[in-house]
Every structure is written in C-alpha cells, then in structure tokens.
N, C-alpha and C positions, 0 to 999 in steps of 0.2 A: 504494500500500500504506500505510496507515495502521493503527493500536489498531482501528476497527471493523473490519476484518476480521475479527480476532482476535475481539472482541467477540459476532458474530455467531455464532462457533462456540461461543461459552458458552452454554449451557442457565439460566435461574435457577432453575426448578423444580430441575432434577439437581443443581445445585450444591448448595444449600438442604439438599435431602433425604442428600447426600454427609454435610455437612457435620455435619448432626443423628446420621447413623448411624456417626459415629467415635466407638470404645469407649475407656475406660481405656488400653489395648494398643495401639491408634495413638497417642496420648500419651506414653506411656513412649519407646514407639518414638524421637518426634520428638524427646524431650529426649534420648535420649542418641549422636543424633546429629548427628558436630562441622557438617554443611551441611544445611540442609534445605531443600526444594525445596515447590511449593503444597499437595503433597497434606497434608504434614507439618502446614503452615499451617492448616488445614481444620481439622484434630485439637486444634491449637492455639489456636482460639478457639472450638471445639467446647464444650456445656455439661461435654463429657464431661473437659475442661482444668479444671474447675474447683476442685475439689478439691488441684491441682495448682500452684497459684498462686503460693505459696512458692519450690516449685525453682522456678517460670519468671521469677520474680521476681530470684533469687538470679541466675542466669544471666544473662538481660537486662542487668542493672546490668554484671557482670562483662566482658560482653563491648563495652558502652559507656564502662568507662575503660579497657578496652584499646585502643578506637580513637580517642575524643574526649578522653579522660584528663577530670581534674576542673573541666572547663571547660563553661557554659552561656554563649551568646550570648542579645543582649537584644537586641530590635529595640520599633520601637512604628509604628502606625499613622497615617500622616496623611489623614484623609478629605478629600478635597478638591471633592467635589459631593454632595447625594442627588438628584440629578436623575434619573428613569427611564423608560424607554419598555418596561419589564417588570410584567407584572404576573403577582407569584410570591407562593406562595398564604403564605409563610412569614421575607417580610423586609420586615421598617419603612418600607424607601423604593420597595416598588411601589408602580407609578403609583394604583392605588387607593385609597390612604391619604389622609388628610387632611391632610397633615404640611407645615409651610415648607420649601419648598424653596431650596437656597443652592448658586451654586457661589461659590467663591472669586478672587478675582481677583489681581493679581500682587503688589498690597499687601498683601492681605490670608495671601497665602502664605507673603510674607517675616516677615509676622509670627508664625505658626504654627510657620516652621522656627526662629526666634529665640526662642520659647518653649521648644522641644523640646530644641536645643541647650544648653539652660540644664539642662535636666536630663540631661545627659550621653550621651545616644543620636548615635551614628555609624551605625546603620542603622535606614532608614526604609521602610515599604511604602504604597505611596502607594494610597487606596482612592477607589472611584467609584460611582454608579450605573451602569447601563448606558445611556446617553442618548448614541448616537455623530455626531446631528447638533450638540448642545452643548456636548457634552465630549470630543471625538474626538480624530481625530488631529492638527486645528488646535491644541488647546488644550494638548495633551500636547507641541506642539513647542514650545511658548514654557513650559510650564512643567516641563520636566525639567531642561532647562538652569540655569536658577535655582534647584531643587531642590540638585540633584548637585550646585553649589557650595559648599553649606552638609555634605553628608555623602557619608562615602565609601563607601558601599553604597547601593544601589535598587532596590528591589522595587516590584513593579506587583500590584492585582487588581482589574481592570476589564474590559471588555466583549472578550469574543475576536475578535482582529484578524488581518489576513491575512498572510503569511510577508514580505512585505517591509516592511511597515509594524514590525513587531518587528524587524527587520533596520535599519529608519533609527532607530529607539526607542533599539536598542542603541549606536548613534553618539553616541548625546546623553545617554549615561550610566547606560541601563537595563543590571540584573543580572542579575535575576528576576522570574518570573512565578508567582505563585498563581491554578490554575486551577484551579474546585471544582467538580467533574462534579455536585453533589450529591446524587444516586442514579443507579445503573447500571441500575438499572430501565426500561425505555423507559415500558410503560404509567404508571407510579408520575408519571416524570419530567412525562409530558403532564399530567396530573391536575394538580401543581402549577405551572405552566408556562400562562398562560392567555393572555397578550398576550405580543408584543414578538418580538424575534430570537429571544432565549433560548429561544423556543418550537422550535428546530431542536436538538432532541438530536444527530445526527452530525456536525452542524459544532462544537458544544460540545468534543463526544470527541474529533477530531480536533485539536483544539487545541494538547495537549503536543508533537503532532509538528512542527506547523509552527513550535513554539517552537526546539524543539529542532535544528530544518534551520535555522533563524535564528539560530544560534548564541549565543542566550539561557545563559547562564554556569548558571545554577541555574531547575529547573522543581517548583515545587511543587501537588501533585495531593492529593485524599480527598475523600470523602462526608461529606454534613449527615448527622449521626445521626441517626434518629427519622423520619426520611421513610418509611422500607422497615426492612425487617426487618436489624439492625446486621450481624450475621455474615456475611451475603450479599454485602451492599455491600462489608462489608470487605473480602471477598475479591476482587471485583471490583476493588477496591483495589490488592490485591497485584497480581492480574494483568496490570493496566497498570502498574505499577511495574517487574515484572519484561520485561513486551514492551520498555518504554521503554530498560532496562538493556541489551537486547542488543541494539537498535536503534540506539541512542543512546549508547553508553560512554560519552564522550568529555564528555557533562550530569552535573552535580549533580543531587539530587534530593531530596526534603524532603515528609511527608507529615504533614497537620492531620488532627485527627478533634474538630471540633466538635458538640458536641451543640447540639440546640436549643437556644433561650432565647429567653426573654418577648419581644414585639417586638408592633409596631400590627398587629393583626387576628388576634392568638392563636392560630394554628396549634398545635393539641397533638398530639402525638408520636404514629405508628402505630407504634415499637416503643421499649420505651425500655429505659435503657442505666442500669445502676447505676453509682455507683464500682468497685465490684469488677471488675466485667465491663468497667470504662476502664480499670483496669488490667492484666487479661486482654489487650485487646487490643494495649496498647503495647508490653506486654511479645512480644505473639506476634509484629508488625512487629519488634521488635529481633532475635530468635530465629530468623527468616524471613533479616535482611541485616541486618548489624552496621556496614555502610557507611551506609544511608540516616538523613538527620536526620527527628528527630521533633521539631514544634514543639505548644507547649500554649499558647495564647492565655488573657487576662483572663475567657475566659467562666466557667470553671472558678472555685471557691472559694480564698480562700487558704490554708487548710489542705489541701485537696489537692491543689494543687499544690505545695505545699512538701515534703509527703509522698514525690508520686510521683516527685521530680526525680530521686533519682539512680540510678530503674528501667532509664533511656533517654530521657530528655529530655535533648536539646542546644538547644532553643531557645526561649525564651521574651517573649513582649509582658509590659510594665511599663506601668501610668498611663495606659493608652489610653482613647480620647475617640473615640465612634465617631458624630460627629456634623461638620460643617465646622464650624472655627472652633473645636473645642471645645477648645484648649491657648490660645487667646490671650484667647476670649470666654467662652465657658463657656457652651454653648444647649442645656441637655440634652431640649430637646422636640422636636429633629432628632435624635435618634441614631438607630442602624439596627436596635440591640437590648440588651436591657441585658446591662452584665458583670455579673461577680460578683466579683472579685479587684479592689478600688478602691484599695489601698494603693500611695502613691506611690510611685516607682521606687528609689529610696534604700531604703526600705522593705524591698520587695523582694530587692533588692543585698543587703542585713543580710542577711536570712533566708536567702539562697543559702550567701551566706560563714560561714554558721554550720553550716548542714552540710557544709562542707570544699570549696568549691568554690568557685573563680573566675570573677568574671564578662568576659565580652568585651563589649564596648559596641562594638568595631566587626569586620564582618564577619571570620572567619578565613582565608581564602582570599586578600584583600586587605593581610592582615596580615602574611604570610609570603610574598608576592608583591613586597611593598615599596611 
C-alpha cells in the first residue's frame, strides 16, 4: 500500500472541473469553518477564492502565530554535483544541456561548508543531480558525515532511493528529504521526463512513503508550478499530504511551491501563477493544516517575499548558490536556475526582524530537543 493507490482513485479531469465549479458559497462555507477537510481546499484555491483573499489572508497568518509564533527558520542550499543521467524538459542540469559539469570533492566541500558557516546557517539541504552511478550512495556515505559535522540539521534533494539506503542515510546524520513529484499528472509528467530513472513516475510517488517507513525525521513534498495547470497539482498536493498524515503521524512534513524560473533550455510555463494566486495558495495550505511548514525559497522576488512572510511562511533559503562550489568559488554558468531574491542573508535576517519576527538559523525541533 503506498500514495499510488490512493493516486489512482483520483480522477484529474473530475478534480479540475470540481475545483473550477466551487461558487462564492463553498468559500464562505470553508472560511468559516474552524477544520476543513479537501473539499473545502478545492473552494479555496478555486478562482471562485479570489475575491476572498483578504479574510484568507487574515486567517492564514492568525493561525500561523498560533502554532509557529513569530518565528521563521533559514536554511540555505548546498549543491554538491550537476551531474545527471535525467533529461527533464525544465532544469539547467539535464543531461542535455551544454553546461560544466562538477561534483565536489571532500576538499572542496569543507570549503563550501566553511563558507556557509561564516554566514551563520545551522541548517543545510544538500542538493544533487540525479546521477546514482556518481553521486550515489558511495559518495553520500563519505560525504554526510563530514557535512553533519559542520551543522546540526540535514536535508537531502537528490535522486529517490530505496527504504534502506534512507535508513543507513539517517545513521550518518540525514533529517530530511525534499521530494518534488513535480506534477501529478502522469501524461504531463512523461512529456517532460525524456531520459533517465526519473522517467518512472510511480516509483517517484512512492517515495515519501519509503521515506517515511525509514524513519526520515521531516518529508518534504509539492509540484513545479507551471508544468500543469496550478490548482490541480495543488490539490494533488494536498492529497498526498493529507494520505501521508494518516499514514505517517509520527513524520514532519513541509510543502514548497516553486514556480518556474529561467534555466538552460527555456521551458515556459503551460499554466502560470501570478503573485496573487501564490498567495491564494499559501494561504489555502495554511487554512487546509495549520501544523504543516510552508517553505519559500530564493526563487521568489525580494519584495514578495518579505510581503508574504507572515501569511504562513515558516521557512525560508537566504544567499543561495545553486550551482557547486558556488559559496566558496562563485561559477555562476553551473547553476540549475536562476533566483531572484540575491540579497545576502544578513540582509534578509534585517528584513525579517523588521516585520517583528525572529529568525532561527538552526532547525527547531533540534533546538528544543537539546
């Protein structure tokens, strides 16, 4: 039993056309009440929410310093290869691209994490291509160890691995995993999906589970925007968030919604997502489960993110270099796609603490653990 099961009983077409036929009157409905469950969700990122944004805005926030209070964690990325054996129609380091490829080596890591450290980060997400004969599980056991010494949180997003291999990961100081379905769509998913493993959407989707039977501390899951039509996925979103929740109590859980952005071979957007409607939807994830974290990475502008922070954002990337080597050498013709939020993490930190909120630089869960 895994999410595809589940998965298989979802319709897209029905869900889609659900989701477009919620009126004003499911909206009202969903705000004024205190639990809401997927249908509610539907209504809530329905265009028909739109007008609505205010109260869901107003709420969202309210029930994010009730549970997170006026705290954001900062985490930042460490890329540590573009090496890939994917070729995917929508990121910088498929094998397709004509880009230097680098992986990192153990000196070259210690210097990256000696850079990072300087700029005050305690939580790192260690990122990869998907290339498991050169960056697998040989390289991952000699370089977590040497990581994790430098920081007291570890996140992983790199190629999905089998439940015991997360199982010895977690020995050597793995936390978490971001795993990004990046559309629920199967057809959509093949389309972009042209070489490599990745091209196996149910082993993808299965993913969070085996994270999660491997006792993986925090699982983080969401769709690329702009691949498929936003509402749809999102909700696909929710529904594995919520499977995973009664599957999985016992996991953390943490949901990205990246949108696209510029990257080697231009993929543009079959649906696209304004700000208002990124706000729309964070807010509907907060109004959906006032437990789960909502992370906004560098892609985003710095003015909207500074905006949205204290909708329901608990987590946020500072200063990120999304190329190897990019905190100690600085090679920006490897990266994987460009940000948009370049302000250094001090920066950052200001802006936060200006709208009344503290920053955590290192994981909370750790922090209150000892």
């Amino acid at each position: 039993m895994s999410f595809v099961d589940e998965w298989k009983q979802l319709d897209w077409d029905d869900i889609r056309l659900s989701i477009y036929g919620k009126t004003a009157a499911d909206v009202e409905r969903a705000l004024c009440k205190p639990k809401r469950d997927l249908e509610d969700f539907k209504a809530l990122i329905s265009p028909a929410a739109e007008p609505y944004l205010e109260q869901m805005a107003q709420q969202s926030a309210a029930l994010t310093r009730k549970r997170f209070g006026h705290t954001v964690s900062f985490y930042i990325p460490l890329y540590l290869s573009n090496l890939c054996a994917n070729d995917c129609s929508y990121c910088g380091f498929s094998m397709h691209n004509r880009i230097k490829r680098r992986t990192l080596n153990m000196a070259e890591i210690e210097r990256e994490c000696e850079a990072i450290k300087a700029k005050h980060f305690d939580s790192i997400l260690l990122v990869t291509g998907e290339h498991e004969r050169k960056v697998g599980m040989e390289y991952f056991r000699a370089a977590l160890p040497a990581i994790k010494s430098h920081f007291s949180y570890l996140a992983m997003e790199v190629q999905p691995l089998e439940q015991d291999e997360y199982a010895e990961l977690k020995t050597l100081g793995l936390d978490a995993v971001m795993v990004y379905q990046e559309t629920y769509s199967a057809p959509t998913y093949a389309q972009h999906h042209l070489r490599g493993n990745k091209m196996d959407f149910a082993y993808r989707l299965e993913t969070p589970d085996r994270l999660a039977k491997a006792g993986i501390n925090k699982i983080g899951i969401g769709a690329l925007i702009g691949l498929e039509e936003w509402r749809t996925d999102s909700f696909f979103v929710a529904a594995h968030l919520d499977y995973l929740e009664r599957t999985y109590w016992q996991t953390r859980y943490s949901i990205s919604f990246p949108r696209l952005r510029p990257c080697e071979g231009g993929l543009q957007p079959k649906s696209v997502m304004d700000d208002r409607q990124l706000v729309q939807l964070i807010c509907a994830y907060r109004l959906l489960n006032p437990e789960v974290e909502l992370s906004l990475s560098t892609r985003e502008s710095a003015q909207f993110r500074d905006n949205v922070l204290p909708l329901g954002i608990t987590t946020m990337s500072a200063e990120s270099k999304t190329q190897p080597g990019g905190y100690a050498d600085d090679v920006p013709e490897l990266e994987q796609f460009a940000i948009s939020d370049e302000r250094p993490a001090a920066e950052v930190a200001s802006a936060v603490k200006q709208r009344g909120f503290e920053v955590v630089w290192k994981d909370w869960h750790h922090a209150y653990s000892g």
